[in-house]
Each structure stands twice: as structure tokens, then as C-alpha cells.
C-alpha positions as CSV (number, residue, x, y, z in Angstrom):
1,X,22.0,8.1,36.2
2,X,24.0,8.4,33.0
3,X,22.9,11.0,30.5
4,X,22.2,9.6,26.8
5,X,22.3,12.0,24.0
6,X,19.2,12.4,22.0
7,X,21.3,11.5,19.1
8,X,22.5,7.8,20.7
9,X,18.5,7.1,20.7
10,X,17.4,4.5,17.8
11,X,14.7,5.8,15.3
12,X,11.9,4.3,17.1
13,X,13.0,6.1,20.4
14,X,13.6,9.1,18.4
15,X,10.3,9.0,17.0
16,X,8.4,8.7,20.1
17,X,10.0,11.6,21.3
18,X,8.5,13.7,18.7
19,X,11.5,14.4,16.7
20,X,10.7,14.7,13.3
21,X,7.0,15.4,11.8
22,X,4.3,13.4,12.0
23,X,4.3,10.9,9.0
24,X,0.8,11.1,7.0
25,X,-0.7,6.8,6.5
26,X,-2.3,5.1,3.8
27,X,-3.9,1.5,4.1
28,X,-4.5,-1.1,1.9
29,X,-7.8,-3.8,2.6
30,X,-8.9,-6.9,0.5
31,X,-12.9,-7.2,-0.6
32,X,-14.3,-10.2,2.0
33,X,-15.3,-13.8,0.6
34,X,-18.0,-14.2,2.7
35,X,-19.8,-12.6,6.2
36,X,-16.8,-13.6,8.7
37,X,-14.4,-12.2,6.9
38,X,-16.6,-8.8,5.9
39,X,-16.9,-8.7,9.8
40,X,-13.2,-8.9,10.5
41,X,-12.5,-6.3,7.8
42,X,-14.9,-4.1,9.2
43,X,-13.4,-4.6,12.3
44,X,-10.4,-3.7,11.2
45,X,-11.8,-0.6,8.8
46,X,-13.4,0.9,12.3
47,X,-10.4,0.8,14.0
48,X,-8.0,2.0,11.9
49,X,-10.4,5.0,10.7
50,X,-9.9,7.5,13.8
51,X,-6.2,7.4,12.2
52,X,-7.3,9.9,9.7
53,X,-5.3,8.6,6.7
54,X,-5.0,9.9,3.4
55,X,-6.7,7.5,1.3
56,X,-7.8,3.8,1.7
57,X,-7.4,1.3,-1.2
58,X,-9.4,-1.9,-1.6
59,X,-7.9,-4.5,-3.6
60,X,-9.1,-6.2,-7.0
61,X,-8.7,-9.8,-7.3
62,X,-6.8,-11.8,-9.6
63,X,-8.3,-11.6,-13.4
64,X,-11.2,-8.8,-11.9
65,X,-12.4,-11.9,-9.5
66,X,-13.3,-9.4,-6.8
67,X,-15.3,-6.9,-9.0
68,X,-18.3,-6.9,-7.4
69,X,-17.1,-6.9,-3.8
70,X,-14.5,-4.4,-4.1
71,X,-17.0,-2.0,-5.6
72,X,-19.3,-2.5,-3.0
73,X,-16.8,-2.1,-0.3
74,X,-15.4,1.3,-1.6
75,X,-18.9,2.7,-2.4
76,X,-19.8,1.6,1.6
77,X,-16.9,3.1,2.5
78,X,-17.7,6.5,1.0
79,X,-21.2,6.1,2.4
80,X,-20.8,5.2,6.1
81,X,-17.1,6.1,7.2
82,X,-15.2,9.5,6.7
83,X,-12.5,7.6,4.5
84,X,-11.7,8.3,1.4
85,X,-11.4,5.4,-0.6
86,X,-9.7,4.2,-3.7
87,X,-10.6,1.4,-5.9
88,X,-7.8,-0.6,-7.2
89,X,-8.5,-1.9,-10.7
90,X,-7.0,-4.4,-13.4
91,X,-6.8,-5.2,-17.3
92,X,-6.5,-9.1,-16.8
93,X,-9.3,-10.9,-18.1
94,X,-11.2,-8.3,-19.5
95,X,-12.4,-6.0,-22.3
96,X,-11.4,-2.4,-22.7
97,X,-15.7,-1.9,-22.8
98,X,-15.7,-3.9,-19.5
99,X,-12.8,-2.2,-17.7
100,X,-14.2,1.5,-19.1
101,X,-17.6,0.2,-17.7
102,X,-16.2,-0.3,-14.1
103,X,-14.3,2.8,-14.0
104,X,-17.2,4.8,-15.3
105,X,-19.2,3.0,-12.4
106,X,-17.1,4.3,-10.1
107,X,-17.0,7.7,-11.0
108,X,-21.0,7.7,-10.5
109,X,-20.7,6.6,-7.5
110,X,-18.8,9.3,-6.4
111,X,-15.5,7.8,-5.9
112,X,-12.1,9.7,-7.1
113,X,-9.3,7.6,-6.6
114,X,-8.0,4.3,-8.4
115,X,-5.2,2.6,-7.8
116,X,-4.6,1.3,-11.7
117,X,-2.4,-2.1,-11.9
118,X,-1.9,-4.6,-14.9
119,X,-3.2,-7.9,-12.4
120,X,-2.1,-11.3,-12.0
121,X,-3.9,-13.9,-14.1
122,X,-6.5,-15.7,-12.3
123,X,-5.5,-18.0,-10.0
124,X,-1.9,-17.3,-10.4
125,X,0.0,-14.7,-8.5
126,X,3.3,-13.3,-10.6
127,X,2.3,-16.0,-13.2
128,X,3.0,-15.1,-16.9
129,X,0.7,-12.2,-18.5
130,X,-0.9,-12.3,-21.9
131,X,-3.3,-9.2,-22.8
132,X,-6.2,-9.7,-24.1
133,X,-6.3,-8.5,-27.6
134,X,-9.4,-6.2,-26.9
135,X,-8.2,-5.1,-23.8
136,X,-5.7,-2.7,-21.9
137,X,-2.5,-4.4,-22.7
138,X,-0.8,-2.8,-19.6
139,X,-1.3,-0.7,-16.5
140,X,-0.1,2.6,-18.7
141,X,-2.7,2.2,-21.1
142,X,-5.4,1.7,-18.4
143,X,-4.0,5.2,-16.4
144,X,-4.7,6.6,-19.9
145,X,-8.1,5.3,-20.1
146,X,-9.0,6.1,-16.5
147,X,-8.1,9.9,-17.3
148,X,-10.1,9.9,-20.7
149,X,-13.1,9.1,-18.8
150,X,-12.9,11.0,-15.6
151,X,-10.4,13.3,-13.9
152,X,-9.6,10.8,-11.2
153,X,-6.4,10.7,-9.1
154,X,-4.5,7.7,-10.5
155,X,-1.6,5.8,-8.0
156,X,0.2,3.0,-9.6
157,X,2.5,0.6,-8.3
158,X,6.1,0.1,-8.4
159,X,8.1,-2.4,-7.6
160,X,11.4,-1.7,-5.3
161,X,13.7,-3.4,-6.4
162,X,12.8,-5.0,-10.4
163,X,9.9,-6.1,-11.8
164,X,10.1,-10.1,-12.2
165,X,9.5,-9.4,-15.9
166,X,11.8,-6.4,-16.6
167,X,15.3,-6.3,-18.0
168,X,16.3,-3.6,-16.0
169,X,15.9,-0.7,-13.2
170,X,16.1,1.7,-15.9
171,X,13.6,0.3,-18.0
172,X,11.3,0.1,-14.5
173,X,11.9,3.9,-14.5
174,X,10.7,4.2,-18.1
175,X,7.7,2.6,-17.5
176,X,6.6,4.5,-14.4
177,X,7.5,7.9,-16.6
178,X,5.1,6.5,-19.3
179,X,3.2,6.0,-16.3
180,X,3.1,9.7,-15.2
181,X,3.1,11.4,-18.6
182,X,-0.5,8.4,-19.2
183,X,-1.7,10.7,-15.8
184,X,-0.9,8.9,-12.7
185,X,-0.5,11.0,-9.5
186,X,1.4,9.0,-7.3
187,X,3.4,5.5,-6.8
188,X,3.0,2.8,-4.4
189,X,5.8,0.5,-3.9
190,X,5.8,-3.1,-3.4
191,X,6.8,-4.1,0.3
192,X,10.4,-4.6,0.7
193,X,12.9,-5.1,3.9
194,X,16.3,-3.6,2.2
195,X,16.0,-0.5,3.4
196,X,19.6,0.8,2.0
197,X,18.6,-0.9,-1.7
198,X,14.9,1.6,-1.4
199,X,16.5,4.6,-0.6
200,X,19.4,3.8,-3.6
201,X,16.6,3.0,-5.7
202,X,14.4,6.0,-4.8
203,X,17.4,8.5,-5.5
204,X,17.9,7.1,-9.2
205,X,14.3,7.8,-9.4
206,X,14.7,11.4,-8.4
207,X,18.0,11.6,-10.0
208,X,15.7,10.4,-13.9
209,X,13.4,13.7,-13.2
210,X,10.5,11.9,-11.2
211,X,8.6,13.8,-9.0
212,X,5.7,12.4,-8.0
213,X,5.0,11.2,-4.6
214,X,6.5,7.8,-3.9
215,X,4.5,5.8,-0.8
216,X,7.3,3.2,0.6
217,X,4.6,0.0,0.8
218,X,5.0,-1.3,4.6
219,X,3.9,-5.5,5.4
220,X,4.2,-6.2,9.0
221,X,4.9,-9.7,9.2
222,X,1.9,-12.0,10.2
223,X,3.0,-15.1,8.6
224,X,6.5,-15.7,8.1
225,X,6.1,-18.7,5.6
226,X,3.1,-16.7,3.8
227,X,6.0,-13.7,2.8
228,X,8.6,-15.9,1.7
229,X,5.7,-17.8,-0.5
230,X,4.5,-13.8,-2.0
231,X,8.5,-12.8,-2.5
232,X,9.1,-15.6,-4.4
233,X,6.5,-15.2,-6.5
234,X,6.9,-11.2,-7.1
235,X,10.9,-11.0,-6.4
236,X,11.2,-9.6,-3.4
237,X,14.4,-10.7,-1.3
238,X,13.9,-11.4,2.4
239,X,17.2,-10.8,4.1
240,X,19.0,-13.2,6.3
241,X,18.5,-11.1,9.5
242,X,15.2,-11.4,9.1
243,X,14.5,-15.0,8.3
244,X,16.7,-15.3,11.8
245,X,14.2,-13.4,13.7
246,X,11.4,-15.4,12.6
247,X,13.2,-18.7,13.5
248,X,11.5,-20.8,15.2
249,X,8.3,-19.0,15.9
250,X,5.9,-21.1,13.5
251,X,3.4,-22.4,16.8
252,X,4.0,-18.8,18.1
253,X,1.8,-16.1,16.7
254,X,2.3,-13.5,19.5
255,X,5.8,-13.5,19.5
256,X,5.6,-13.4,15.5
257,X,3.5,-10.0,16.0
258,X,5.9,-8.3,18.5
259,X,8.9,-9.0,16.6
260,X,6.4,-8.4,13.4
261,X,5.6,-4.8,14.5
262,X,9.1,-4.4,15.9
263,X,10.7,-4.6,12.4
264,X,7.7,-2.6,10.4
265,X,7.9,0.2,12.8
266,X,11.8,0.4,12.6
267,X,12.0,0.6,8.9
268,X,9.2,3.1,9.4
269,X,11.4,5.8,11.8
270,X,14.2,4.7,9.6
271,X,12.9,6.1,6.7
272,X,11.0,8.9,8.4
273,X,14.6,10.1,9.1
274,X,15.5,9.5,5.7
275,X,12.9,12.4,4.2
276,X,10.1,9.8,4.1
277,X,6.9,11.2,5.4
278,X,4.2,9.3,3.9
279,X,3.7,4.8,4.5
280,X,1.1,2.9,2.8
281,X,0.4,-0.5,5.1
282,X,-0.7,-3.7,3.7
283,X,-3.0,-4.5,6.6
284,X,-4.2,-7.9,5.5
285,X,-7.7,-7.0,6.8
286,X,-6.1,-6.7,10.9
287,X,-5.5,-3.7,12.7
288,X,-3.7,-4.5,15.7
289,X,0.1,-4.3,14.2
290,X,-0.8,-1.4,11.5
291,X,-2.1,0.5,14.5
292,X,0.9,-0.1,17.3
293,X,3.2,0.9,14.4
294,X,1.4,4.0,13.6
295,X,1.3,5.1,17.6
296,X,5.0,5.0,17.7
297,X,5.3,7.1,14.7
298,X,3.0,9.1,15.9
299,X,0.1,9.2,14.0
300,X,-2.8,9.7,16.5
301,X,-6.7,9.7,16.4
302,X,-7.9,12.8,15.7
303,X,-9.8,14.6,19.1
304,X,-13.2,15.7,19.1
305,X,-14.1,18.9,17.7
306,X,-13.7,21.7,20.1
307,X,-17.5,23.7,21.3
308,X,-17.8,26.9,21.9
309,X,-18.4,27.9,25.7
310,X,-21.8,28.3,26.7
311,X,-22.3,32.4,26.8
């Protein structure tokens, strides 16, 4: 038998050997529309809990059309799981009294972690924005407000490679420092598949005196023709190699999953070996890819509690 090298292994070999430390996982779920889906996300919720992640975020519908559910999936969350959950919140459609209201609402309820975004109109994903006049105007003046009310950890979103509506990289950067200097704690990228474009981004980042944790934003693949749909609208370019692996695998959903959790978990050990040691996953309410992934990086349930020996 012919000896290989440890270092002629790829990343996901490497990984499941145990080189490098064990990355720490965030998750993202949506509120449910109705009692099938709250049953799939719980599903989904149960299995993915024994992970032990950092934090769990719950989305906020377009224009706050989720209020209600979000807020009661968090606060059921913090009641019946060992998760620690975070609310995502908006300024689209809404008051400054309205959005103070929720956050204050939150804060009762115990919870102590928003994830603070500027939101989509209603019904229109990466449509064109116009504040309200009474209202946040943007996601740094709603960091602001969320800190004026309560000291709550604050993560805000970034996008990887340009905001549809910025001019520039640079002005991205200035935004996220406004960001940091409003109060938020940490950024969560958009998904992204140009791995060598993140970590160029990331360093000019670093390089503009950021130091806040940065989560790279994973999306296995469920749906090919859903992603390209979402990158259009938000500006996120899907690489030729991967439009080739999808090819032909429309009437084939478990193929689509392997080569689905294939590609997550390889930009995953990529990065890992790039310095990277935290991922936030954008489950899409399923498990069974955001867990394969994390076994390979090795991110395992945590064991029972060891008991004393009887004396």
C-alpha cells in the first residue's frame, strides 16, 4: 500500500482526521406559516440542538410580516430547549414606537440576542427601500436603538461581496464600522461560494481596523433553481463550477443533497484552514445536510454528564 502524506489529504479528509480545532456553529430557522411546517421546524430544531451551538436566530419576515411567530418561536425556544436564541428584527414597515415596542418585548421575555437588519419591503426580496419617515431609516440606527433600550448582543449582517445598493466595498466597510461604533457585537455574512473573493474581502476588513467576529454564512444547496432566484435578487454570483455540478439534477433531490452537502462542507474545512473557526448555516428549517456537514467538521453532540461512582 502506498503511503499518502497527511498533507496530500483535501480539507474535508484533513478535517475528519482531527487536524485543526473543532469549529464552534451557529443556525439560522424561519418562524412556520402554519402546523406542518412548525412540525418540520421543530424537527429540525430537535435535531440540530444536541450540536450545542452558539446561538440560534429566527428570521423576521419581509416588512415585520413574521412578528408574531418569530417572537413566539424564540421565547419557546428559551423555554423548552437549552438554545440560546436570537431574534432577528427589521425597520421596514414600521414605526420607531413599534420596533422599540418589540425589542422591549423581547427583553422581558428574557431574550439577549438580536440579529438587527434593515428588511426587504413586503413582498419583495432585494426590492427598492424607502424608510418610513417615523421610523429607523437603516439597520445602524436600529443597533443604536436596540442598545438604548437594553444591553443586548447585537449581530448584523454583511454582505460578501457588495451590497446591491452600495457604491463600493469601502463604503460597505464604512457602514459595518458605523455599525460597530451604533453597538453591534458581531457580523453575519450573506452566503457566498467564492471562497478566494471572502477571504480577500475579509482581510480588507481586518486590514480597515475591524475586529469583531465575522461568521462566514454557509447555504447548502437544496434547490438549485431557488439559489440562483435569491442571488439574483441580493447579488450574489454563483460560479460556473457550480452551476455544472447541479446540471441536470432538477428530478433528483438526493443526488442534489450529496453533491449539496459535498460543496458546503468543503468550503467549510477550506476555510477552517484558512483561520475560520466559527459557520453560521442557513438551514431552511431541515437538518439533515446542516448536520452531515457539521459531523465532518467535527462538531459533535455533547455526552451525557458524567455521575459520580456509587461510594
Amino acid at each position: 500500500m502506498t503511503f499518502v502524506p497527511p498533507n496530500a489529504l483535501g480539507p474535508v479528509a484533513r478535517a475528519g482526521a482531527g487536524v485543526g480545532q473543532r469549529p464552534s456553529v451557529s443556525f439560522e430557522f424561519s418562524p412556520p406559516k402554519g402546523p406542518k411546517s412548525e412540525a418540520s421546524l421543530w424537527e429540525a430544531i430537535r435535531r440540530l440542538e444536541p450540536l450545542n451551538p452558539t446561538f440560534v436566530s429566527v428570521t423576521y419576515g419581509a416588512g415585520g410580516s413574521t412578528r408574531d411567530r418569530t417572537h413566539r418561536t424564540v421565547v419557546r425556544m428559551l423555554k423548552e430547549t437549552t438554545l440560546k436564541p436570537a431574534a432577528h428584527l427589521t425597520c421596514v414597515e414600521a414605526s420607531r414606537a413599534e420596533v422599540d415596542e418589540v425589542i422591549q418585548d423581547y427583553w422581558d421575555a428574557g431574550i439577549r440576542h438580536i440579529v438587527a437588519l434593515r428588511g426587504d419591503p413586503p413582498g419583495s426580496l432585494g426590492g427598492a427601500y424607502t424608510p418610513r419617515s417615523d421610523g429607523y431609516q437603516n439597520a445602524t440606527e436600529l443597533t443604536a436603538g436596540i442598545r438604548a433600550i437594553a444591553p443586548f448582543d447585537v449581530s448584523v449582517g454583511l454582505y460578501p461581496q457588495i451590497h446591491p445598493e452600495s457604491p463600493s466595498v469601502d463604503h460597505d466597510i464604512d457602514v459595518l464600522k458605523a455599525k460597530i461604533d451604533a453597538g453591534a457585537t458581531r457580523a453575519i455574512t450573506n452566503f457566498f461560494f467564492d471562497i478566494d473573493g471572502y477571504l480577500r474581502f475579509i482581510d480588507k476588513i481586518r486590514k480597515a481596523g475591524v475586529t469583531i467576529p465575522i461568521l462566514p454564512g454557509i447555504m447548502p444547496v437544496s434547490s438549485f433553481e431557488g439559489l440562483s432566484t435569491m442571488s439574483q435578487r441580493i447579488g450574489v454570483t454563483i460560479p460556473g463550477w457550480l452551476s455544472n455540478l447541479f446540471e441536470g439534477l432538477d428530478q433528483d433531490p438526493e443526488t442534489r443533497k450529496l453533491v449539496a452537502a459535498s460543496v458546503a462542507t468543503e468550503m467549510c474545512a477550506r476555510l477552517s484552514e484558512e483561520g475560520f473557526s466559527d459557520f453560521h448555516f442557513y438551514t431552511l428549517n431541515r437538518a439533515d445536510l446542516v448536520y452531515a456537514i457539521c459531523r465532518v467538521l467535527g462538531v459533535r453532540e455533547a455526552g451525557p454528564a458524567p455521575t459520580e461512582a456509587a461510594a
